[in-house]
C-alpha positions in Angstrom: 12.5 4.1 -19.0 9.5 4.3 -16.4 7.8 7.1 -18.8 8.4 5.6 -21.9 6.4 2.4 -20.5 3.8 4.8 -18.4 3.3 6.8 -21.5 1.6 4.7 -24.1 -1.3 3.8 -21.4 -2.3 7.1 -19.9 -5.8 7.9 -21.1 -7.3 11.3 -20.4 -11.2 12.8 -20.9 -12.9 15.5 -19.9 -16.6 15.6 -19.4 -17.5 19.9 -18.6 -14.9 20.3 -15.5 -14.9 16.7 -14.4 -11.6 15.5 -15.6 -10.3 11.6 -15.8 -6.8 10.5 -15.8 -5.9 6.8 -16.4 -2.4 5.3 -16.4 -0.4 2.2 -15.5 2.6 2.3 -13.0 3.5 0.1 -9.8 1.9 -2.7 -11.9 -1.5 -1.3 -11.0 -4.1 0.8 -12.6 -3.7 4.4 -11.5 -6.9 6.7 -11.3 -7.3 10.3 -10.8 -10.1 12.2 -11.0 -11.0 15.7 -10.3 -13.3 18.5 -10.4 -11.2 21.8 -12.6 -12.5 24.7 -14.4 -9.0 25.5 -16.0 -8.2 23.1 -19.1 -4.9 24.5 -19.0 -4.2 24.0 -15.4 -6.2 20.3 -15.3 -3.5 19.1 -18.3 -0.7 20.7 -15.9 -1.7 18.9 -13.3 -2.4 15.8 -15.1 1.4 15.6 -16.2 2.7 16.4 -12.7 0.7 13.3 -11.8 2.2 11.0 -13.7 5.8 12.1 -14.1 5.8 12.3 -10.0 4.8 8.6 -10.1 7.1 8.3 -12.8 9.7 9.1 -10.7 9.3 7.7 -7.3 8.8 4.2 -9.5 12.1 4.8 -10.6 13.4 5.8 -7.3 12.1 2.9 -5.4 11.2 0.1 -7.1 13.1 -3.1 -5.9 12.1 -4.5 -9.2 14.5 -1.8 -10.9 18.5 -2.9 -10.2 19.4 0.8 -10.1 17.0 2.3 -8.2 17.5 2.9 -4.3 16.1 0.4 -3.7 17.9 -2.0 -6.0 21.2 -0.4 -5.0 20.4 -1.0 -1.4 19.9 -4.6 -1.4 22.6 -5.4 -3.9 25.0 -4.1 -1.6 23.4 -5.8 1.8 26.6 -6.9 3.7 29.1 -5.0 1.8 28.3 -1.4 2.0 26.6 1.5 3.0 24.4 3.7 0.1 23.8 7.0 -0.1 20.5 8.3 0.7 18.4 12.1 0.1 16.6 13.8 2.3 12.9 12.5 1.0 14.5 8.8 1.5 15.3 9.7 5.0 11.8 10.5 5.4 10.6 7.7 4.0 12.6 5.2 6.0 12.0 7.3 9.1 8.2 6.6 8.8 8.9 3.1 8.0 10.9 3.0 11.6 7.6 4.6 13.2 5.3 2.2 11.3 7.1 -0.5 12.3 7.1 0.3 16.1 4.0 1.0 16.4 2.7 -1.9 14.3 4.9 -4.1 17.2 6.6 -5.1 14.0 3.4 -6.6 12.2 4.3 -4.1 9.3 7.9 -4.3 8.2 9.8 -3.2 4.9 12.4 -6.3 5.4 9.7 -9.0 4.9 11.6 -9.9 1.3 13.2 -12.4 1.8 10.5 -14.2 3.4 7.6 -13.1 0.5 10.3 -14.8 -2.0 10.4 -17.9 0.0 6.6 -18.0 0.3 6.8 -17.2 -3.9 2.6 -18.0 -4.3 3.2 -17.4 -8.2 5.8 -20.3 -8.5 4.4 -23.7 -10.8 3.7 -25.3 -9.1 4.3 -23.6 -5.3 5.6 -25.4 -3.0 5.5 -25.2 1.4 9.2 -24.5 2.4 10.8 -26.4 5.5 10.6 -25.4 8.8 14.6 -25.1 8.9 14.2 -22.7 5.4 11.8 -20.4 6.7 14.0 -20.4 10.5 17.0 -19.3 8.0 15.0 -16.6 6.1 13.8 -15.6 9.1 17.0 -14.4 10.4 17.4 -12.3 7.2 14.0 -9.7 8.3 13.8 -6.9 10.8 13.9 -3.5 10.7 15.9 -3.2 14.3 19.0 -4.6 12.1 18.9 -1.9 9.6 21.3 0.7 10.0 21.3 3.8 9.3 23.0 7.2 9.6 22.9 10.5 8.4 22.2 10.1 4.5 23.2 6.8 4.5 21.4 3.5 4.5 23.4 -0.2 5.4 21.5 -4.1 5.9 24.0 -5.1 7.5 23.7 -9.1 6.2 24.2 -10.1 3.2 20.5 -11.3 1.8 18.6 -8.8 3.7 17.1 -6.5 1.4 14.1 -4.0 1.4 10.5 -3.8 -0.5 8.7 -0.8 0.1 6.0 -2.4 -1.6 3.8 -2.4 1.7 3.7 1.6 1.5 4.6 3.0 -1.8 1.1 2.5 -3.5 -0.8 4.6 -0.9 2.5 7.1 -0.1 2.2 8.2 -4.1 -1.6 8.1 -3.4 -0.5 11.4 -0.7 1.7 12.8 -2.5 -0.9 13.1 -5.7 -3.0 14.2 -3.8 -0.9 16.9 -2.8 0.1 18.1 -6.1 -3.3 18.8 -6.9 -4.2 20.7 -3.5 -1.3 23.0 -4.6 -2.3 23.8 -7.5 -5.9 24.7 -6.2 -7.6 21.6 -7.2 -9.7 20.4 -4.0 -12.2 18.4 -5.5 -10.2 15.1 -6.4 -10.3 11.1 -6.1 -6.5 9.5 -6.2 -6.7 5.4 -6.6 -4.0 3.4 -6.9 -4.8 0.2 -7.1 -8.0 0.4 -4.8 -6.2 2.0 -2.6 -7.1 5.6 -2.4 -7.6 9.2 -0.8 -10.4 11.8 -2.0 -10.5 15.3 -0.7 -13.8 17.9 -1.5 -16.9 16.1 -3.9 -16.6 14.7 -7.5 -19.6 17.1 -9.2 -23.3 17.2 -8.3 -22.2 14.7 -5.1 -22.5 14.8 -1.6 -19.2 12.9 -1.6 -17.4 10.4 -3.2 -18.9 6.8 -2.7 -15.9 3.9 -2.2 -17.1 0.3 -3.1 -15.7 -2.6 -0.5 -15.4 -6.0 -2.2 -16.7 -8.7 -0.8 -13.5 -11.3 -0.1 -16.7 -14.3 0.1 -17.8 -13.1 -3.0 -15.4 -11.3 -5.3 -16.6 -9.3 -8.0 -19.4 -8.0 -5.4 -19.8 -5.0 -2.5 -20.4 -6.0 0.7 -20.4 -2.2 1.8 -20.3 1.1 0.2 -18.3 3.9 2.0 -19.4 7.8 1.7 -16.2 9.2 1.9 -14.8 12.9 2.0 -11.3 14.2 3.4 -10.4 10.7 3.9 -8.0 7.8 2.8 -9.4 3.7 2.3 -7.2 1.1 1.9 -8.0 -2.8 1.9 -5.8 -5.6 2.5 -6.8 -9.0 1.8 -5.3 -12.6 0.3 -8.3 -14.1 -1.4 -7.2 -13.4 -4.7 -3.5 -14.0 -4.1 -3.0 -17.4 -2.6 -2.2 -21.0 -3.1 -2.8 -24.5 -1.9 -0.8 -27.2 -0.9 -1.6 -30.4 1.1 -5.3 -29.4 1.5 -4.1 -25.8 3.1 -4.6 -22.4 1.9 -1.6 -19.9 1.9 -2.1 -16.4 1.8 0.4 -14.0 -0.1 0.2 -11.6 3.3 3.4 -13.2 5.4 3.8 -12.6 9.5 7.4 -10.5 9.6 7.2 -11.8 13.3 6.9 -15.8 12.4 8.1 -16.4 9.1 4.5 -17.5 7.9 1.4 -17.1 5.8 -1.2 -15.1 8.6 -3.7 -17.6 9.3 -5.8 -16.3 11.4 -9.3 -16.4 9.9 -8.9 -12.8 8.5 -10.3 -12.7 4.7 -9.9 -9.0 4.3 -9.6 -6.0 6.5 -10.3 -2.3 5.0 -9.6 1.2 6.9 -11.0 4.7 6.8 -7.8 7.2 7.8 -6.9 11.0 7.0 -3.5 9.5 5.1 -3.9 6.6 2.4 -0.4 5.8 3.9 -1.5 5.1 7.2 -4.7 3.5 6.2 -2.6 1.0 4.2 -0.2 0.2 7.2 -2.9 -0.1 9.0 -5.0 -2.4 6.9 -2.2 -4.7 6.1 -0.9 -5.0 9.8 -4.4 -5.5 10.8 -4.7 -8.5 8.8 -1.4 -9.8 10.4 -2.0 -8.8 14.5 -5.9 -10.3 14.0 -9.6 -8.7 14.5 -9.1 -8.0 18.1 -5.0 -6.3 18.3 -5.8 -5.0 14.7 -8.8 -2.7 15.8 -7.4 -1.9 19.3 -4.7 -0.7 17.2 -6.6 1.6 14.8 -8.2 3.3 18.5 -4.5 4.7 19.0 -4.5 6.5 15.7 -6.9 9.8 15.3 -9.4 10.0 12.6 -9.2 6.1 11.9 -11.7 3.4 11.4 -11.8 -0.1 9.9 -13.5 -3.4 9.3 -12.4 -6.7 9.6 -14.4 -9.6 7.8 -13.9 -12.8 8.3 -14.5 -16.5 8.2 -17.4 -16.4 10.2 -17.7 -12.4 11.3 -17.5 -9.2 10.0 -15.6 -6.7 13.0 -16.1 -2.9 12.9 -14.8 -0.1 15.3 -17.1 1.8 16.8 -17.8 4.5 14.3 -17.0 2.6 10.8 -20.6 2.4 10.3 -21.1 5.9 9.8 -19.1 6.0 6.1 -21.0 2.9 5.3 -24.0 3.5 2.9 -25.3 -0.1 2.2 
């Protein structure tokens, strides 16, 4: 089902050995491009690209009712599910994320992003006692799990893997091309993306940061090589309500919209993965826990703009180009 909707938007070209791929999956625009002297092996690698997406879409979509996903939270409270061995990795990096985010990042936030539902007409502000209840339904510590198996323990709970999956298929993309000798490659999915080696006649591949003040527009550009960026942001996904703005990006910890005077926060890291944690819990913790975070983690640097600021660590500026 996933290919046959992938399939009819996948647009390929080919300019000498610069190759393009274009596709929709994860309701985003998926880019790939890379460097390949091999027509043969470039249309190889081009299907692997997509029918890998395909697939982990399939696999972990919550919007799919039988994918593990879907069968995990249908049977919250009832039952345990079966899990394989990449799904135990996967969930075992959520548990490290979520430590070391001190719970900013958590795959149980659900519940809570359907109460806060910004697309509603018209959205409303739930209660106090509503998002207390909700509240009760989130955390990772109450997840159980076992050798191959996988239980929420409460019936409600339920799982969106949402706040990884982009930039996890971003790494694993990425990897399918390294395999297959291709070292010269751009993965973005969804503006959030990983590049490895130069696109042709470049010193390296040059990352546009949108300005959250003025959408539409750069307020940096990033020369980037061997790296992951990912940005998190709710300026284009909010809504207001009594005179207040609501951000899409909830607090796990609280129950609430982050609202914090963060507008957008974007992160330089060897894994897209971790840049996207990082980025999104970031946002959450605040400019000052958010980039004392980023120190603890090798190789990373980020930005944080705000309201009134714009907050760097201290070598961010050396990727930025304007």
């Amino acid at each position: 089902m996933i290919r046959a909707r992938i399939l009819p938007t996948i647009q390929t070209t080919a300019t000498g050995n610069f190759h393009q791929l274009r596709f929709t999956a994860m309701s985003t625009v998926c880019r790939v491009d890379f460097v390949c002297d091999d027509a043969q092996l470039a249309r190889q690698f081009q299907q692997a690209a997509w029918h890998w997406v395909a697939g982990f879409e399939a696999q972990y979509s919550r919007f799919i009712p039988d994918s593990l996903t879907g069968r995990i939270n249908t049977a919250a409270g009832s039952r345990w599910v079966d899990v394989d061995a990449d799904a135990e990795n996967l969930f075992d990096l959520c548990q490290e994320m979520v430590a070391f985010t001190g719970g900013a990042f958590d795959p149980t936030v659900l519940p809570l992003l359907r109460l806060w539902n910004w697309k509603a007409t018209p959205p409303t502000v739930p209660t106090e006692p509503a998002v207390a209840k909700t509240l009760e339904l989130v955390g990772w510590h109450k997840v159980q799990r076992r050798a191959g198996g996988i239980f929420l323990p409460q019936q409600g709970m339920c799982l969106d893997l949402g706040g990884l999956g982009k930039e996890f298929a971003v790494d694993q993309v990425l990897t399918l091309a390294l395999q297959r000798g291709i070292t010269n490659v751009l993965v973005d999915f969804g503006q959030d993306l990983r590049v490895h080696g130069v696109p042709p006649e470049r010193a390296a591949w040059f990352i546009g940061l949108e300005n959250p003040q003025q959408p539409g527009n750069c307020w940096a550009g990033l020369k980037v090589t061997d790296h992951a960026v990912a940005t998190s942001g709710d300026y284009a996904r909010h809504f207001t309500a009594d005179g207040r703005r609501y951000g899409h990006i909830i607090d796990p910890r609280n129950g609430y919209p982050v609202h914090n005077g963060c507008l957008s926060v974007s992160v330089v890291a060897p894994q897209c993965t971790l840049a996207g944690i990082l980025s999104t819990a970031t946002f959450v913790l605040g400019p000052a826990a958010g980039l004392a975070l980023m120190r603890h983690r090798p190789g990373v640097e980020g930005a944080v703009i705000t309201e009134t600021n714009c907050f760097q660590t201290a070598k961010f500026s050396g990727y930025t180009t304007i």
